[in-house]
C-alpha positions in Angstrom: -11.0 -30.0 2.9 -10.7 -26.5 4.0 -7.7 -25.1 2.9 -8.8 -21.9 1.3 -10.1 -21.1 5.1 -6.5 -19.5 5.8 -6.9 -17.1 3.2 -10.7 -16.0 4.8 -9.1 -15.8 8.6 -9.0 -11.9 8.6 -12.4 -11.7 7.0 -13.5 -14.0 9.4 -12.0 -11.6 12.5 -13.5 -8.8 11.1 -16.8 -10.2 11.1 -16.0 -11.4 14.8 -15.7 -15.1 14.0 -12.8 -16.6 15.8 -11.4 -20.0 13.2 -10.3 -22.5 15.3 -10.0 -26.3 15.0 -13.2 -26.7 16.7 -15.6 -24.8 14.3 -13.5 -25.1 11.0 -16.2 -27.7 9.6 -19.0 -26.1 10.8 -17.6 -22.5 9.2 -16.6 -24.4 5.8 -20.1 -26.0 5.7 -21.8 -22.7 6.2 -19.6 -21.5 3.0 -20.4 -23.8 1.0 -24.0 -23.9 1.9 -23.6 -19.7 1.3 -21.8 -20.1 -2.2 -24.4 -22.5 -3.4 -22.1 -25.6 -3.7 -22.3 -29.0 -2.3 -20.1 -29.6 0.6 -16.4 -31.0 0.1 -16.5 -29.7 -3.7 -13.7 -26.8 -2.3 -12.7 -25.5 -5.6 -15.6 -24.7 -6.4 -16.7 -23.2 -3.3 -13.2 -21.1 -3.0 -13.9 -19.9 -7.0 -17.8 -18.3 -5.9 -16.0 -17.3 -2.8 -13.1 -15.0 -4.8 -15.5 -14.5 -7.4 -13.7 -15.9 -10.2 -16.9 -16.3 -12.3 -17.9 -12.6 -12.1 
């Protein structure tokens, strides 16, 4: 479900966001909802993320 989430961990510290077990969901829905993509569709959400359609 959120497995591209490891490669955001040091964006995520530099925006002061602290990953943990407890707020994975709730940070992967936010992306999602951010990228435009409906929730648990991850490819898709990890290719708007990287940009891989730019």
């Amino acid at each position: 479900m959120t497995c591209y989430l490891r490669h955001l961990k040091e964006i995520l510290e530099k925006a002061g966001i602290e990953l943990t077990s407890a707020n994975r969901q709730e940070i992967d829905r936010a992306i999602h909802r951010i990228a435009g993509v409906n929730y648990k569709d991850c490819p898709n959400a990890w290719k708007q993320v990287k940009g891989a359609d730019r």
